[in-house]
C-alpha positions in Angstrom: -32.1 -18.0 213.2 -30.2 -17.0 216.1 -28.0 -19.8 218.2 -26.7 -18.5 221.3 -24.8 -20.6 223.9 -24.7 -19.4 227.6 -22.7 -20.6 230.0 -22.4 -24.3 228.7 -20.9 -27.4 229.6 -21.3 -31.0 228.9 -19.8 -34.0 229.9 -19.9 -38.2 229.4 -20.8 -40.8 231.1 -20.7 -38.8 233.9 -20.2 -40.2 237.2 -18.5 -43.6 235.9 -14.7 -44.3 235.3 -15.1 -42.7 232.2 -16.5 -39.4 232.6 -14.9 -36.8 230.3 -15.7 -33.3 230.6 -15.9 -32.3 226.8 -17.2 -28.8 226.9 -16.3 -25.9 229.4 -18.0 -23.0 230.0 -19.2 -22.2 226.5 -21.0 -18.7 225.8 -21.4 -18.3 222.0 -23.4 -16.5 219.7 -23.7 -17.9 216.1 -24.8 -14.9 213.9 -27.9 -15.1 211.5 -26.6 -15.6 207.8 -22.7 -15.6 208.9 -20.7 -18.4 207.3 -19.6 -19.7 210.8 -15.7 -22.2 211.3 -15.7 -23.8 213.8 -11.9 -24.8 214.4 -9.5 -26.4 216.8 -7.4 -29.8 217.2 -9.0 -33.2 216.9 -10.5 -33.8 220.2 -11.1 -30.0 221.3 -14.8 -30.8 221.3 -15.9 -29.6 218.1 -18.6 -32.0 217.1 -19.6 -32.1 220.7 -20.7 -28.5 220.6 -22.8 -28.7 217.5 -24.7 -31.1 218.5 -25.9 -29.0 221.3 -27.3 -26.5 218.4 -30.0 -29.3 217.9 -30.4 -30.5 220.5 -28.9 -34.3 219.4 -27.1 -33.9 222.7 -28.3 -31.8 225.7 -25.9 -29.6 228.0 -24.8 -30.9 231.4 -25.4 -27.6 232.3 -26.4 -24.1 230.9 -28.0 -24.0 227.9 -28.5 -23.2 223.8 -31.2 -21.4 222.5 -31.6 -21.3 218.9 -34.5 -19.2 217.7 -37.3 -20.0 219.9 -36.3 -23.3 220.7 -34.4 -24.2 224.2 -32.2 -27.1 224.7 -31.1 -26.6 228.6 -30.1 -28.6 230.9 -33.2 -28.0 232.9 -36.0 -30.1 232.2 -38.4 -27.3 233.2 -37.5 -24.8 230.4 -36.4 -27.3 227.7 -38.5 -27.1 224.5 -40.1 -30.6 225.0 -40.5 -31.3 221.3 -36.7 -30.5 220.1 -37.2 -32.5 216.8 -38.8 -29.4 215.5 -35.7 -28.0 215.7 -33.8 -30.6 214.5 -36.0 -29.6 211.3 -34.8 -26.1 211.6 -31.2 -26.5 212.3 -29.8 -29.5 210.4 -26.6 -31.3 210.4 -24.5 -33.3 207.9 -22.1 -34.9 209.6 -18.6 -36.7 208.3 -18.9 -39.6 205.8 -22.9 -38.4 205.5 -23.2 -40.6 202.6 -22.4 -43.4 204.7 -25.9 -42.7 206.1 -28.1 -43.2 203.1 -30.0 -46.2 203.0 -33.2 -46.0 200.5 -32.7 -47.8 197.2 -33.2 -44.3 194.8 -32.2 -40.6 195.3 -35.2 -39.6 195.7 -36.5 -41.8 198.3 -33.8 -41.0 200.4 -34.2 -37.4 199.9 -38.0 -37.6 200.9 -37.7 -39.6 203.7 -36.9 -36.2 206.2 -40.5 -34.3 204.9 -42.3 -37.8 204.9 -41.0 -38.1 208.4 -42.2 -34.8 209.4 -45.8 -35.7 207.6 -45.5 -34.5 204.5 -47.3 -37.0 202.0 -45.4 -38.9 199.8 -46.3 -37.3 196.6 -45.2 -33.5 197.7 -42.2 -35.2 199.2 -41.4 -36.5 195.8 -41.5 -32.9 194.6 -39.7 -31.2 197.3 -37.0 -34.3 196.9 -36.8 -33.3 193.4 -36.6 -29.6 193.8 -33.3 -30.2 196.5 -31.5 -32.5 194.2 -31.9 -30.1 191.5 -30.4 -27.8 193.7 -27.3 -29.6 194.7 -26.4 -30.1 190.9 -27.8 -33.6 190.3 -30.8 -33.3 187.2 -33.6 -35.7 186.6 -31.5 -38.5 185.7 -30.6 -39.4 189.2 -33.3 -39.8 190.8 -34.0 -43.5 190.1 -30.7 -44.4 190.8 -29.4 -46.2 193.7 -27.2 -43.6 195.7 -24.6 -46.5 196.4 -23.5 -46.7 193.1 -22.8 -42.8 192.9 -19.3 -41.0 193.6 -18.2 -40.2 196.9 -19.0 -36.8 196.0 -22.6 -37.1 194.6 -23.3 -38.8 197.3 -22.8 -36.4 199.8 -24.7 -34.0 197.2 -27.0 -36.6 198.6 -26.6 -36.9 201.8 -27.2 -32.3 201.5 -30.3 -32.1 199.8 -31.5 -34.6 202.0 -31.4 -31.9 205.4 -32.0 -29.6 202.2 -35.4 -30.9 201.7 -36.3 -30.4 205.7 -35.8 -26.7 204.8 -33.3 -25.8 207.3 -32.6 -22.1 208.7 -29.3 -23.1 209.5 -27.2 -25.4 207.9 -24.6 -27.7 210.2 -21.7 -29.7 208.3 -18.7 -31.7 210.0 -16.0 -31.9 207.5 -18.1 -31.8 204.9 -15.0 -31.9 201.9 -13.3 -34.9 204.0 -11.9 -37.3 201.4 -12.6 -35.5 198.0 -10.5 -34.4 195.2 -9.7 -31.0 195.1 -12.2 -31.1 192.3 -15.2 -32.4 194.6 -14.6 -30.4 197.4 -14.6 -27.1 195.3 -17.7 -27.9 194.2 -19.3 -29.1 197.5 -18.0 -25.6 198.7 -19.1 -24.0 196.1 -22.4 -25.3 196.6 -22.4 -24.7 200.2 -21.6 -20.7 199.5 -24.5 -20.4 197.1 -26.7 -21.8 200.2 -25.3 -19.2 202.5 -26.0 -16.8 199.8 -29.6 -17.4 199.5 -29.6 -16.9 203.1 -29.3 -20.4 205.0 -26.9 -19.9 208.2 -23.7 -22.2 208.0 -22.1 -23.4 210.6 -18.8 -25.5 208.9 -16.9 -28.2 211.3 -12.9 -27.9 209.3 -9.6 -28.6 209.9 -8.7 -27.3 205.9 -7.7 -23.8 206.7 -7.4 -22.7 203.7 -11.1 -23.1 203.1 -11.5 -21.1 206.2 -9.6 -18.5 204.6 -11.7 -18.0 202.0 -15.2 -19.3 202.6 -15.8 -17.7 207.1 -16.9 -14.5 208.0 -16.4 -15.8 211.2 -14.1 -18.2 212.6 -14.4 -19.9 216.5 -11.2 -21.5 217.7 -11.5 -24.6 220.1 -8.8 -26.0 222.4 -9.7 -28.6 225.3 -12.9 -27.9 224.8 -12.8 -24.2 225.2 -13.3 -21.3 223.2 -10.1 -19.5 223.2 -10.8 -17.3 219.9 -13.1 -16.0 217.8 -12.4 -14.1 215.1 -12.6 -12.7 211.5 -10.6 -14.7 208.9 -8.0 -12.2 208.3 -7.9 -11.3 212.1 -7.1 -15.1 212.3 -4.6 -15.7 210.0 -3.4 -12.3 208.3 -2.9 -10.3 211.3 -1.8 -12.7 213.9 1.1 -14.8 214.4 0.6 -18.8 214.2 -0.7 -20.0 217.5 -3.8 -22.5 218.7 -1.7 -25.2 216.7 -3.3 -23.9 213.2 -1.9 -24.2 210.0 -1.5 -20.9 208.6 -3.3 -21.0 204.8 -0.7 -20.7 201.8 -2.0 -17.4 200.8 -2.1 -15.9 204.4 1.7 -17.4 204.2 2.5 -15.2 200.8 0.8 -11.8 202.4 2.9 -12.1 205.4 6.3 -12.6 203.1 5.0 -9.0 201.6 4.7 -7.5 204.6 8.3 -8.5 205.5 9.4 -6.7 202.2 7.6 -3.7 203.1 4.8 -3.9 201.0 1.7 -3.7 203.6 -1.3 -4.7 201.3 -5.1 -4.4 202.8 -5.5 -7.9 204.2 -9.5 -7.3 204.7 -10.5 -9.1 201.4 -7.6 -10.8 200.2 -9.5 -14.9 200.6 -8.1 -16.5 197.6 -5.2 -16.1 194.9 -7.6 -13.5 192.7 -8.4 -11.7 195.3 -4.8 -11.2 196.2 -4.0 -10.4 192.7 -6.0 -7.7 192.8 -4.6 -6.5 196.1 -1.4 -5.8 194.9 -2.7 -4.5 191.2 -4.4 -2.0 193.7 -1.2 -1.4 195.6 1.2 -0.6 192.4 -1.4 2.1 191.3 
């Protein structure tokens, strides 16, 4: 699925003391199967703008369109039922385990489908299917999510949108407050959904994962787009700017390149891959 802003802004409480224009002019395409960052200081509008691929909040003007669904502004060509599309295009936000509240796994994770009218019994097995599939077996799906790690419990908090079967998957932070243990294997896990062909879009201020997960990367500042860009474009090829902290292995190609050695920056994402960039460059 397709998400395409045009010409979008957004602002709240408008028209009282506290009106803050959050979005500016915002004409955007998010690419069918891409692994999409969405990047930018705290407070560039970030979370503000994907919500507007769901419709969770509605432009002040312009508008999104995300497959056949429209979320505009204007009453008269806004899809009327957007939770359809909320069904389509999910989002985890931060903290999403904070938002579980059924007494088992799999009650929480069949509480989207029964929601949608799906009776309870094929719930069940699509609940159980979507926990399989973020690594948790059989044995946790009696258990109370509240007494799981912070990190099952977002595996959670996933296969619960999981179990909606989403075209494009949403996630605000998604590794916020994990080991580095947890959040390579929530990552992990995310890749292997992009792989089997859900669209990601990934809300992160970890460049380094942007380094190595994006195929494409959108920069925010004051609630602008002011870049979008390939990872290496980003990082490898460009000096530091948009207030970005330039990944440790973007940081080790550019000393190379100041000693002459120019290596192919195209698909150099993670220590192995950089190995083998400069194995390929000696031969």
């Amino acid at each position: 699925m397709l998400i395409n802003f045009k010409e979008v802004y957004f602002t709240y409480s408008p028209k009282t003391p506290y009106e803050y224009e959050a979005l500016k002019d915002i004409n955007l395409t998010i690419k069918e199967g891409s692994f999409t960052f969405i990047v930018g200081k705290t407070g560039c509008g970030k979370s503000t703008l994907i919500q507007q691929m769901n419709g969770l909040l509605v432009p002040s003007s312009g508008e999104v369109t995300a497959g056949e669904y429209v979320v505009s502004s204007d009453k008269k060509r806004r899809t009327k039922k957007l939770s359809n599309l909320r069904k389509e295009v999910g989002i985890v936000f931060q903290f999403s385990e904070n938002q579980l509240f059924e007494d088992t796994v799999e009650k929480d994770v069949a509480f989207g489908p029964m929601n949608f009218g799906v009776k309870r019994e094929e719930a069940l097995e699509i609940a159980h299917k979507c926990i399989d599939s973020v690594g948790l077996n059989e044995s946790y799906y009696q258990r109370s999510p509240f007494d799981l790690s912070g990190g099952n419990r977002r595996r959670v908090a996933i296969a619960g949108i999981l179990a909606l079967q989403p075209k494009v998957l949403i996630l605000d932070e998604p590794t916020a407050g994990l080991d580095p243990r947890g959040s390579e294997e929530i990552m992990s896990l995310i890749q292997k959904m992009n792989k089997e062909g859900i669209t990601i879009v990934l809300v992160s201020h970890d460049m380094n994962l942007v380094l190595r997960y994006a195929t494409d990367v959108i920069v925010m500042n004051d609630g602008k787009i002011v870049k979008e860009a390939t990872p290496d474009e980003l990082f490898l090829e460009n000096d530091e700017q948009y207030s970005l902290e330039t990944p440790l292995i973007a940081k080790v190609v550019k000393a190379f390149h100041d000693k002459g050695v120019n290596l192919d920056t195209t698909n150099i994402r993670d220590i192995e891959s950089l190995a083998n960039e400069i194995v390929r460059f000696k031969k």
